[in-house]
C-alpha positions as a Markdown table, in Angstrom:
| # | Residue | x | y | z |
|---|---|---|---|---|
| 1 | Unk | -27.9 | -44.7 | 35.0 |
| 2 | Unk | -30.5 | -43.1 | 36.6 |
| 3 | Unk | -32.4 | -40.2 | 34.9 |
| 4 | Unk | -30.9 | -37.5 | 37.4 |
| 5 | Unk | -27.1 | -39.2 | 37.4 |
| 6 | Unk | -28.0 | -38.2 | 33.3 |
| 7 | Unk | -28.5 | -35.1 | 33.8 |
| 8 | Unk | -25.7 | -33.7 | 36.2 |
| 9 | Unk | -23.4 | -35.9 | 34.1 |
| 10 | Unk | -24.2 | -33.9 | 31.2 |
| 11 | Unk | -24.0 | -30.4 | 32.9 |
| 12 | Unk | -20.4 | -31.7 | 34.2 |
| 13 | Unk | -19.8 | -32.0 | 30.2 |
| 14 | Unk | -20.5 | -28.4 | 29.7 |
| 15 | Unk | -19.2 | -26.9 | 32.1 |
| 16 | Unk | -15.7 | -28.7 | 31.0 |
| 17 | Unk | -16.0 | -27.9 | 27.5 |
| 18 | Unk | -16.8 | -24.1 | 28.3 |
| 19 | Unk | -13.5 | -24.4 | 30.7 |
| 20 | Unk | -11.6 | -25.5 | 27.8 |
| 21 | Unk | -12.8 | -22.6 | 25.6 |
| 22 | Unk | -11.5 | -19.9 | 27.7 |
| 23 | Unk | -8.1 | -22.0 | 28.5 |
| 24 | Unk | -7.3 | -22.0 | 24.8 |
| 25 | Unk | -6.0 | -18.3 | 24.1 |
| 26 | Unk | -8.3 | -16.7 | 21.2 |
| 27 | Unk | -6.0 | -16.9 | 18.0 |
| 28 | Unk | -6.1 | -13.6 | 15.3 |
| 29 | Unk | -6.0 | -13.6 | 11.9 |
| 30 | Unk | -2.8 | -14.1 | 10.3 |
| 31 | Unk | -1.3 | -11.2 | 9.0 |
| 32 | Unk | -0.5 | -11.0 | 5.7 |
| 33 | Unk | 2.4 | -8.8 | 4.1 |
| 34 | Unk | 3.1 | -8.3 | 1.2 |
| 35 | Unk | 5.6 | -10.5 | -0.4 |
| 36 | Unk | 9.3 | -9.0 | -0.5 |
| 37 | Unk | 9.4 | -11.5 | -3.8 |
| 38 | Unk | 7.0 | -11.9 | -6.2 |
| 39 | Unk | 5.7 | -15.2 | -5.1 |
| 40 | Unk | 2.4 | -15.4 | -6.6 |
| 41 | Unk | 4.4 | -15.0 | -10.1 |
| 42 | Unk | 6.3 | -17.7 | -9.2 |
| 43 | Unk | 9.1 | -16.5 | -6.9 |
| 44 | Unk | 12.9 | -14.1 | -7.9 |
| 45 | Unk | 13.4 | -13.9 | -11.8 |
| 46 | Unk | 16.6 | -15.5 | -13.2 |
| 47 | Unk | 19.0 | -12.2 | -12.3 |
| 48 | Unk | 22.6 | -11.2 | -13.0 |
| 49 | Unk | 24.2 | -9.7 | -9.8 |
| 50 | Unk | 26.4 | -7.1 | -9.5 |
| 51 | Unk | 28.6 | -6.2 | -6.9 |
| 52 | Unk | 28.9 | -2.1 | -6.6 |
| 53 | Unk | 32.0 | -2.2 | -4.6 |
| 54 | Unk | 33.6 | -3.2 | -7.8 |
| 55 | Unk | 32.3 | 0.4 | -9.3 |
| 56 | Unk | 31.9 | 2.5 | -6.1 |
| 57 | Unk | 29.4 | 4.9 | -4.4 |
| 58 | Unk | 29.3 | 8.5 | -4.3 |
| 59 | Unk | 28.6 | 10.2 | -1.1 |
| 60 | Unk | 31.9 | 8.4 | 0.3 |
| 61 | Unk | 34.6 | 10.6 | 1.0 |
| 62 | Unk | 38.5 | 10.0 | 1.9 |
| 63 | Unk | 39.2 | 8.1 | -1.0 |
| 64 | Unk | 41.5 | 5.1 | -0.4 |
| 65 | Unk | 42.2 | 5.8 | 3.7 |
| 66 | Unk | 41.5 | 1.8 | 5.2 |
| 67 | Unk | 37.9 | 1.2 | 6.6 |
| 68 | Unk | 36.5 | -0.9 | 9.1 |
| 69 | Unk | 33.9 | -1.6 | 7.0 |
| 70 | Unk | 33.4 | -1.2 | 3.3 |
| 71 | Unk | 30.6 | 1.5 | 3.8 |
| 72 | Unk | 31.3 | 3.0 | 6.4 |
| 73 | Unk | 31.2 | 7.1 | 6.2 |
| 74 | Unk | 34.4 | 7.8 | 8.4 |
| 75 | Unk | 37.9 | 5.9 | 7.7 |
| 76 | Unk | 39.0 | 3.7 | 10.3 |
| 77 | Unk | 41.3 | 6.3 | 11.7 |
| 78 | Unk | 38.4 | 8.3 | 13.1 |
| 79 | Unk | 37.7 | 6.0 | 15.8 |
| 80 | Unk | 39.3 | 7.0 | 19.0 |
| 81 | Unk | 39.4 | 10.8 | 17.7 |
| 82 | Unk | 35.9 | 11.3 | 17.4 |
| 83 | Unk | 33.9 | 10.9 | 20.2 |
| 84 | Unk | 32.1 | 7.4 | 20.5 |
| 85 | Unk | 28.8 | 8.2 | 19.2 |
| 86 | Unk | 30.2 | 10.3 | 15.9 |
| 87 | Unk | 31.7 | 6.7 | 15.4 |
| 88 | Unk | 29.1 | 4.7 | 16.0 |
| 89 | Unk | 26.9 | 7.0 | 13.8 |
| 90 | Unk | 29.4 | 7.1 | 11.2 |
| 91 | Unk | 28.5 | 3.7 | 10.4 |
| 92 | Unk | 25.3 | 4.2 | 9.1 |
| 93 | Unk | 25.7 | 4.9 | 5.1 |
| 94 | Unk | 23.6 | 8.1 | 4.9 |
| 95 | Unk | 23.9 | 10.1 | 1.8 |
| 96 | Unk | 25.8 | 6.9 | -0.3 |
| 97 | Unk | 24.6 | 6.8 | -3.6 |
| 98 | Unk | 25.4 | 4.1 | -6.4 |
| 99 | Unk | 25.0 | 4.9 | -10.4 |
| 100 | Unk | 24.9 | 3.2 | -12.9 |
| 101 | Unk | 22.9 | 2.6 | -16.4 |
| 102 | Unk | 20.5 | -0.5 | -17.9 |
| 103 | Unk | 17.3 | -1.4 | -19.3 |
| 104 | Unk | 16.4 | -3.9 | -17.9 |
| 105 | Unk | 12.9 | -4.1 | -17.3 |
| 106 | Unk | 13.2 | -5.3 | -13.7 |
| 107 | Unk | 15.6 | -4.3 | -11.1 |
| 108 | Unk | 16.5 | -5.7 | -7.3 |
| 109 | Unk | 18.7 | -5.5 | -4.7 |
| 110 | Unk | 20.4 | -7.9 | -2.5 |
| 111 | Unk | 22.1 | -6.4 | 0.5 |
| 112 | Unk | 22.4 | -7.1 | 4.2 |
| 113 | Unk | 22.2 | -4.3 | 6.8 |
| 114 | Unk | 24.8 | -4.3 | 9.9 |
| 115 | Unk | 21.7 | -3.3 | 12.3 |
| 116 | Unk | 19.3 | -5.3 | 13.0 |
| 117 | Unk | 16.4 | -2.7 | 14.4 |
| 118 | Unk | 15.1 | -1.4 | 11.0 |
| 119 | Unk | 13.3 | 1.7 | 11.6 |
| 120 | Unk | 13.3 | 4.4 | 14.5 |
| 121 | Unk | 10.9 | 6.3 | 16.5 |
| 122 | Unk | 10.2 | 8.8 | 13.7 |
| 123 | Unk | 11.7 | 6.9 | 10.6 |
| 124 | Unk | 10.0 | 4.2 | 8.6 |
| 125 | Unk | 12.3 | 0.8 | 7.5 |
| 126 | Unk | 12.0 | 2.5 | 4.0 |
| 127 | Unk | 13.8 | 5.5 | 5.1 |
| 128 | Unk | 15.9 | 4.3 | 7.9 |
| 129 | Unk | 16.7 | 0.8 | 5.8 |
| 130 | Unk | 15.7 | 1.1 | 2.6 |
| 131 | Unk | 17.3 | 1.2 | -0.7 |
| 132 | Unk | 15.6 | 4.4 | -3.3 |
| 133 | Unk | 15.7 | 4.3 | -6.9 |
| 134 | Unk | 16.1 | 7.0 | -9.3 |
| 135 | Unk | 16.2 | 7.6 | -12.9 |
| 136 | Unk | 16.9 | 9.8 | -15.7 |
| 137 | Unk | 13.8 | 10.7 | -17.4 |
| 138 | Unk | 13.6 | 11.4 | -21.1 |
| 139 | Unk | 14.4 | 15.5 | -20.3 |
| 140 | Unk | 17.1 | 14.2 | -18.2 |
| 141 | Unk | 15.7 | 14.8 | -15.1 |
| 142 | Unk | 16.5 | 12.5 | -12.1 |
| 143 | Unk | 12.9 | 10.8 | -11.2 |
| 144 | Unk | 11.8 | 9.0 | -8.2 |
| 145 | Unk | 11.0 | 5.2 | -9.6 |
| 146 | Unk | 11.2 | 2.8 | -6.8 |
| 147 | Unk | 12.2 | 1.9 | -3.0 |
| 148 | Unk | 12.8 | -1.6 | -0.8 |
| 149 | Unk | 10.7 | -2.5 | 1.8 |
| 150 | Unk | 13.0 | -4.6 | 4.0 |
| 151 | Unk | 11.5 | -6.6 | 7.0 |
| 152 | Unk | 15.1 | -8.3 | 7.9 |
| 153 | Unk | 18.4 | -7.5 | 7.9 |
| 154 | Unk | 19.2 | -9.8 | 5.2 |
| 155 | Unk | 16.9 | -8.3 | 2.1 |
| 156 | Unk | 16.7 | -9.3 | -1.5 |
| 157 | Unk | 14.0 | -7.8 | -3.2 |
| 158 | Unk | 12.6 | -6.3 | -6.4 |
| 159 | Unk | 13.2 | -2.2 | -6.4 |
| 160 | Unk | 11.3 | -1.5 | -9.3 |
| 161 | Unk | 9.5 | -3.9 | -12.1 |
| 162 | Unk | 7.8 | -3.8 | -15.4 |
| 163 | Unk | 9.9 | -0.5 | -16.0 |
| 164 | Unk | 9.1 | 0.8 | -19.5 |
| 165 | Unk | 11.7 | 0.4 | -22.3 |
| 166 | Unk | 14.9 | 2.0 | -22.8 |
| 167 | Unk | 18.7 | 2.0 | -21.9 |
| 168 | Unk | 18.7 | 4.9 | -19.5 |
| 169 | Unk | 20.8 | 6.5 | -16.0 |
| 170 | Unk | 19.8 | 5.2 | -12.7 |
| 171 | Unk | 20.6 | 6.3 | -8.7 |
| 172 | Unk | 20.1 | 4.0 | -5.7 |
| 173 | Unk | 20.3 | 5.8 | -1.9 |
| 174 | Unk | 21.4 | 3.8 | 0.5 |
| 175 | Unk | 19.7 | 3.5 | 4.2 |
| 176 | Unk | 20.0 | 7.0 | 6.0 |
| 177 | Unk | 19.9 | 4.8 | 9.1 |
| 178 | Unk | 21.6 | 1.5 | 9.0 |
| 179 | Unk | 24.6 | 0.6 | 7.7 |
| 180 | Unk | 25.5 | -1.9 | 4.9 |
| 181 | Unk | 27.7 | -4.6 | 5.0 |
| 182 | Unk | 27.3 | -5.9 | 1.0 |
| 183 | Unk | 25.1 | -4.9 | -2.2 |
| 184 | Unk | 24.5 | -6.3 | -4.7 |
| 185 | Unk | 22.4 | -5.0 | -7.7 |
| 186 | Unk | 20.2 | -7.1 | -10.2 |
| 187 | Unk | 18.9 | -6.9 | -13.2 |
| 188 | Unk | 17.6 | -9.2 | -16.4 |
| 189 | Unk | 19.9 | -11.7 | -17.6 |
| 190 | Unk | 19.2 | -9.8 | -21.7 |
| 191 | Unk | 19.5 | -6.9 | -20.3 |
| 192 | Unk | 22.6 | -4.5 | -20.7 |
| 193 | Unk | 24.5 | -3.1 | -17.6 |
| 194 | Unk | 27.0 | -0.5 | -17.1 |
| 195 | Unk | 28.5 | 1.0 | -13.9 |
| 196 | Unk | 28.7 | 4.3 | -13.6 |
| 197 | Unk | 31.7 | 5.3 | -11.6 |
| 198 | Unk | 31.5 | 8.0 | -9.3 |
| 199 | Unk | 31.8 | 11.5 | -10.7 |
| 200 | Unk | 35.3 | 13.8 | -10.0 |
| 201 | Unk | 33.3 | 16.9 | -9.5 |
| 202 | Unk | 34.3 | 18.3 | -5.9 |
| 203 | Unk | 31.4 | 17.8 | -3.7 |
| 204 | Unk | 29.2 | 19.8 | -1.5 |
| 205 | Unk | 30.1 | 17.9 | 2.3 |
| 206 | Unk | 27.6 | 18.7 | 5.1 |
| 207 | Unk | 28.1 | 18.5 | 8.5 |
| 208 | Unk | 25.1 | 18.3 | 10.9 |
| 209 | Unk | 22.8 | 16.7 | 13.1 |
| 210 | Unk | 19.9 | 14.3 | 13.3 |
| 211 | Unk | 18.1 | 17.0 | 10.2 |
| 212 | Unk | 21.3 | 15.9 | 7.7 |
| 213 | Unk | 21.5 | 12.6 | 8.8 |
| 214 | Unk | 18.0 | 12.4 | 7.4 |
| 215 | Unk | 15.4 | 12.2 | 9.9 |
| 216 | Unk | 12.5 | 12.0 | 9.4 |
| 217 | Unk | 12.3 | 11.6 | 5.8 |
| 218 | Unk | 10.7 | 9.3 | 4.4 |
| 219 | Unk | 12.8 | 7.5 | 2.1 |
| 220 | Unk | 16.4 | 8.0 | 1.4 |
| 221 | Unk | 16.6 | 9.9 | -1.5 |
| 222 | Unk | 14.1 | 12.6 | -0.1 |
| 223 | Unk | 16.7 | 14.3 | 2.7 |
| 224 | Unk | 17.4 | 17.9 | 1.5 |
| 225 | Unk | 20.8 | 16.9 | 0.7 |
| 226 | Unk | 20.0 | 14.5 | -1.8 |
| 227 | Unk | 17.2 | 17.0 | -3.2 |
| 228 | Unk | 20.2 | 19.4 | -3.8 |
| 229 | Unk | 22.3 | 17.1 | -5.0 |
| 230 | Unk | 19.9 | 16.4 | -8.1 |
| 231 | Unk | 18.9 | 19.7 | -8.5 |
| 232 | Unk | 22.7 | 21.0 | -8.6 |
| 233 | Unk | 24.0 | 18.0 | -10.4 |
| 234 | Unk | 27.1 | 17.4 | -8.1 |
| 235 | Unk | 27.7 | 14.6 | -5.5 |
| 236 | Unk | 27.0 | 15.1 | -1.9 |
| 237 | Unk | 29.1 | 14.0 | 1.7 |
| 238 | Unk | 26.3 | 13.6 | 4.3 |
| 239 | Unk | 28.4 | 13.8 | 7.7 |
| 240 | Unk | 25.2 | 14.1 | 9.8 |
| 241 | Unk | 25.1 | 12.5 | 13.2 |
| 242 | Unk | 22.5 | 12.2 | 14.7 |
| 243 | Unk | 22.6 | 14.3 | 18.3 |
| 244 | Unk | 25.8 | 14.8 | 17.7 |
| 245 | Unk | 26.3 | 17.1 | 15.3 |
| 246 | Unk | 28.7 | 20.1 | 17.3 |
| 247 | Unk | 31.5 | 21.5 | 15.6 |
| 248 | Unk | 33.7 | 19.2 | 17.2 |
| 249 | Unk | 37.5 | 20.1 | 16.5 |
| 250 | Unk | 37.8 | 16.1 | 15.8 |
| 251 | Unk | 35.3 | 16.3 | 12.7 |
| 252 | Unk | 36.7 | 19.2 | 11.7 |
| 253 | Unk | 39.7 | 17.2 | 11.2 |
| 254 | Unk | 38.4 | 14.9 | 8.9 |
| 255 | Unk | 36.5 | 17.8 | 6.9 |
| 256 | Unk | 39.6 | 18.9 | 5.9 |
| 257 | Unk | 40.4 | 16.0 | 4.2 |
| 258 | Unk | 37.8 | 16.8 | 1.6 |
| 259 | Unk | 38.5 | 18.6 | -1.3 |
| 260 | Unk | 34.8 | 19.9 | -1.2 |
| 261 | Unk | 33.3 | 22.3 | -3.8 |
| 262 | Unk | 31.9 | 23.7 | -0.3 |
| 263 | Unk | 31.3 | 23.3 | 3.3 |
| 264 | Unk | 27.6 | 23.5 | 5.0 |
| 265 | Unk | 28.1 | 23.9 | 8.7 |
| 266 | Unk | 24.4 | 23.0 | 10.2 |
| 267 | Unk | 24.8 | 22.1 | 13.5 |
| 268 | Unk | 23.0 | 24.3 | 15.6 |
| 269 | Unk | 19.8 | 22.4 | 16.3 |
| 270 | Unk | 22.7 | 20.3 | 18.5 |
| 271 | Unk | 23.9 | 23.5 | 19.7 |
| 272 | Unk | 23.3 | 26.0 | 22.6 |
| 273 | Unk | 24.3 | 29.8 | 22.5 |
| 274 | Unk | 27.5 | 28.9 | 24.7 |
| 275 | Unk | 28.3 | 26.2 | 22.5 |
| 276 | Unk | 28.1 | 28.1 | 19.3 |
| 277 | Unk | 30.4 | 30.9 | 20.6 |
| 278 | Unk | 33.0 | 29.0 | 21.5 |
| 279 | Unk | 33.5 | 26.3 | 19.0 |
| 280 | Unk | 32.2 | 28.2 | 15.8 |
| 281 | Unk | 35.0 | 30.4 | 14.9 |
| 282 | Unk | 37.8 | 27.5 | 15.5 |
| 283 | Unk | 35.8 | 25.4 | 13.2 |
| 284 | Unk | 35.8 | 27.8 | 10.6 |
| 285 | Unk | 39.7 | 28.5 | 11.2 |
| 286 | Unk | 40.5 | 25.2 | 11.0 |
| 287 | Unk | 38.9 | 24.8 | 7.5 |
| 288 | Unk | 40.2 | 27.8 | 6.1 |
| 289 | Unk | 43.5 | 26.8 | 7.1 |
| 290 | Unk | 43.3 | 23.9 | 5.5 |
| 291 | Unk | 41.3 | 25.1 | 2.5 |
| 292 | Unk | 41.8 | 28.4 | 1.6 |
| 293 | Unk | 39.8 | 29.0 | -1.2 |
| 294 | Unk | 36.5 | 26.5 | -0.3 |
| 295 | Unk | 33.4 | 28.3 | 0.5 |
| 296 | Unk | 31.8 | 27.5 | 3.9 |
| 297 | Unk | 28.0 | 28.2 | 4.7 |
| 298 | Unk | 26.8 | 28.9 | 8.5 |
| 299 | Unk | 23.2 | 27.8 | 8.8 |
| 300 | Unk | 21.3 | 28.8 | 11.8 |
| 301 | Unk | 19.0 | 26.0 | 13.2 |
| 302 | Unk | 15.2 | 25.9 | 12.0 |
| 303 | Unk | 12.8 | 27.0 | 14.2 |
| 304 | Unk | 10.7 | 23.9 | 15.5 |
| 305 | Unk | 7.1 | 24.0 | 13.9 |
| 306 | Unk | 5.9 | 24.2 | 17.6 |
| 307 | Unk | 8.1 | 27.0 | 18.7 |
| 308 | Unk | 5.0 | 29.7 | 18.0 |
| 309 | Unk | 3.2 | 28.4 | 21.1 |
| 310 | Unk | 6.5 | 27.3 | 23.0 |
| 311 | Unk | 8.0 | 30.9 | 24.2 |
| 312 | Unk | 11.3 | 29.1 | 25.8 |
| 313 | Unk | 11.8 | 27.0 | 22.9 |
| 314 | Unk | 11.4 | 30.2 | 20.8 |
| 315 | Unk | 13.6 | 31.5 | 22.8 |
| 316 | Unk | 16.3 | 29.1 | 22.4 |
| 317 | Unk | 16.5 | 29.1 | 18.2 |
| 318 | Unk | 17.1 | 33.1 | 18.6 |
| 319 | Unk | 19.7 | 32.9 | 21.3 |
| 320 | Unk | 21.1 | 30.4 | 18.9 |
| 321 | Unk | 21.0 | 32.6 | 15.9 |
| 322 | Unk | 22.3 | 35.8 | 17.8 |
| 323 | Unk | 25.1 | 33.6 | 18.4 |
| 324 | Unk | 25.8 | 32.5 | 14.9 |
| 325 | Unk | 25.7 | 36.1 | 13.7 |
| 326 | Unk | 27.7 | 37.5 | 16.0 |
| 327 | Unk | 30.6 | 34.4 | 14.9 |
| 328 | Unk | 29.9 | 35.4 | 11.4 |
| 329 | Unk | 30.3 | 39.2 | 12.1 |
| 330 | Unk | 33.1 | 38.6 | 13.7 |
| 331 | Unk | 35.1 | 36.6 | 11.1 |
| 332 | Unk | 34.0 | 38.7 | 8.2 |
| 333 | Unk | 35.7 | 41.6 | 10.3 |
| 334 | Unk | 38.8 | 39.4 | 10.5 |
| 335 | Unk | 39.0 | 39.3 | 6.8 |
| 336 | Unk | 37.7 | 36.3 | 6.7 |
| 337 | Unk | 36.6 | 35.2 | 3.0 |
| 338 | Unk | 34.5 | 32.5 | 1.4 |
| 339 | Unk | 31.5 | 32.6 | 4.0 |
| 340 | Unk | 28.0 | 32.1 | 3.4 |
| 341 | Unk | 24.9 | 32.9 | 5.6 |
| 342 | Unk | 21.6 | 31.4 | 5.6 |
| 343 | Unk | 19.1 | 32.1 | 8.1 |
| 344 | Unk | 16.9 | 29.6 | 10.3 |
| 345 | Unk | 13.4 | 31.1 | 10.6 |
| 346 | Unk | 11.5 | 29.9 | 7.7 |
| 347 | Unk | 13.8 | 26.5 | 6.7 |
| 348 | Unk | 10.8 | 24.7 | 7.3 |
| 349 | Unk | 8.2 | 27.3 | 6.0 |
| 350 | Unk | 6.1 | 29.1 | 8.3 |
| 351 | Unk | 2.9 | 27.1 | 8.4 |
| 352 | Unk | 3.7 | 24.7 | 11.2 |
| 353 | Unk | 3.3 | 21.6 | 8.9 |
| 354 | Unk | 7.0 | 20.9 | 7.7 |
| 355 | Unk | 8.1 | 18.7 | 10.5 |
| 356 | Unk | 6.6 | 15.3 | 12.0 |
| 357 | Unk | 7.8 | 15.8 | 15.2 |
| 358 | Unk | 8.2 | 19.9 | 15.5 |
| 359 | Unk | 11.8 | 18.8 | 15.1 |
| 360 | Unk | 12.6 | 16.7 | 12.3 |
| 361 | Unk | 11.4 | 17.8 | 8.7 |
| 362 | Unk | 9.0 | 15.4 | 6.9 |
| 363 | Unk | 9.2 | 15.4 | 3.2 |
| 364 | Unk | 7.5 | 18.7 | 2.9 |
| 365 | Unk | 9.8 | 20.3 | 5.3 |
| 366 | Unk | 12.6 | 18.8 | 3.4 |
| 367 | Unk | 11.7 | 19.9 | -0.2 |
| 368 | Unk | 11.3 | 23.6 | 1.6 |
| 369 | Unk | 15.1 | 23.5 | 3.2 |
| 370 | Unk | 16.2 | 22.4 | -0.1 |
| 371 | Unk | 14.2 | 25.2 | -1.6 |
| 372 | Unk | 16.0 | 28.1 | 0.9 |
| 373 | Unk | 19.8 | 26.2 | 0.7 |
| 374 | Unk | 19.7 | 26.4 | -2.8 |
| 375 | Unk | 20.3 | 29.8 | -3.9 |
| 376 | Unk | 22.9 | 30.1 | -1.0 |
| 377 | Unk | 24.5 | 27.2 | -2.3 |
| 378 | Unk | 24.2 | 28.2 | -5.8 |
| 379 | Unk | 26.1 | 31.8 | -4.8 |
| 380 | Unk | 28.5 | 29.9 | -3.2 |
| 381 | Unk | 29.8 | 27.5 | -6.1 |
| 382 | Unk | 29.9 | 31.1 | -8.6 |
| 383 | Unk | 32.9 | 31.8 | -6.1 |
């Protein structure tokens, strides 16, 4: 071949090859998560399982009434009375909480989850999905000490590990945001296990919105219902929905059912002035109907942490209030009894750093609602 066939032969080569590089689509670094199982200690311990539906949850109400689903928050009568998304958002397990008492020095969880999108817009899997684990320090205080990290619906992972020694009291949260179709808890095959059963104290049932549903904490046991549910020592019925928290007649229904300690009514922040007026008084007729003697607390809606600069958001949240009072006025001059007030203005402190949305509380803005509901709550259980 002849020295200049050579040379554009070659050039023909490169300009191939250098084709062929930018055809082939550049390829990034793996990711790498970290492992749901400890797999570079050699994969799952040997583990005894336990079923907690054998045991039960507190946090769900109407006692033996048949479910479409074991953990489901509303019995299956609610369907076709409430509107579809109460239903739908009934689903979810928010505010379900399983005790029981061990000391094993590893615990884990094995549960599937009936959605399969895992977090939300504002909710991390952990909160939205995730299982939170408590325990019973040496004081007898109720300690965060682990949480799930699920990636799939189907999750079996450690919760906690190399936990120190002793034989002590311990609280799993279920998902704020999913719902559960099994659990199963794990521990040591040594180690000793007993179920706790849910405790016969009357509890404190809330009914709200998106804010008692839990959004936008960021685990499950860190909602301001949970917080008060620790610090008051009683069990807690989280009927928040999402949106769709609006004194409907329909819930009402069902809230009656409940032989509560008390009722919080929180759904303004789903709520306009209209709304409040015409639906809050009938709500709080139908419960004291029904329960004579159970206190009910009227919470106005927080101020968003935004509102400052946002005069016709401002605006709204004291419409929404002036509302509120007036209902309240008006059935304390009906003789009403048993009623509670607690104002919205400062539920999520007045720094503009409570919220991760202006809406939705983050942890800080939860610990502070717990911190102004619980002397209203705790004047409200003296009666």
């Amino acid at each position: 071949m002849s020295p200049r066939l050579l040379r554009l032969a070659a050039l023909a080569f490169l300009f191939a090859g250098a084709a062929g590089l930018r055809a082939q689509p550049a390829t990034p670094p793996p990711l790498v998560a970290e492992p749901a199982t400890d797999q570079k200690k050699g994969g799952q311990p040997k583990l005894v399982w336990h079923d907690v539906t054998t045991w039960g949850v507190e946090g769900r109400a109407f006692g033996d009434l048949e479910r479409k689903r074991w953990f489901d928050r509303f019995p299956a009568e609610a369907e076709g009375k409430v509107t579809d998304a109460v239903w739908r958002l009934s689903r979810d397990s928010a505010g379900m909480m399983v005790l029981f008492r061990t000391d094993s020095p590893t615990i884990w969880a094995d549960y599937t989850l009936s959605k399969e999108r895992l977090a939300g817009v504002n909710m991390t899997a952990i909160g939205a999905s995730g299982l939170d684990l408590y325990a019973r320090d040496a004081q007898g205080k109720w300690r965060w000490a682990g949480a799930t990290r699920p990636n799939k619906q189907l999750v079996r992972q450690e919760i906690a590990g190399g936990l120190a020694p002793g034989f002590r009291d311990y609280a799993v949260y279920l998902p704020l945001y999913n719902g559960v179709e099994s659990l199963k808890l794990g521990v040591a095959p040594t180690a000793k296990f007993e179920s706790v059963a849910p405790r016969a104290a009357k509890p404190i049932v809330f009914y709200g919105t998106s804010i008692t549903h839990g959004a936008s904490a960021s685990r499950p046991g860190m909602v301001h219902t949970a917080i008060l549910g620790r610090r008051l020592d009683l069990p807690v019925v989280n009927l928040g929905f999402s949106g769709n928290g609006r004194m409907d007649a329909a819930v009402g229904d069902l809230l009656v059912k409940i032989d509560a300690a008390v009722f919080v009514i929180d759904c303004l922040p789903n709520m306009g002035a209209a709304d409040v007026r015409a639906k809050c008084i009938p709500l709080v007729k139908q419960l004291r109907a029904a329960r004579p003697d159970t206190p009910i607390v009227l919470v106005e809606d927080r101020r968003n942490t935004n509102s400052w600069i946002l005069p016709a958001r401002d605006k709204h949240h004291s419409d929404n209030h002036a509302a509120l009072k007036e209902a309240f006025a008006a059935l304390q001059k009906e003789g009403v009894k048993g009623l509670f007030y607690l104002g919205g203005d400062d539920l999520l402190g007045d720094d503009a750093e409570g919220a991760t949305d202006g809406s939705h509380p983050s942890d800080l803005g939860f610990v502070r609602q717990a911190d102004r509901f619980e002397p209203v709550l705790r004047a409200a259980l003296k009666k």
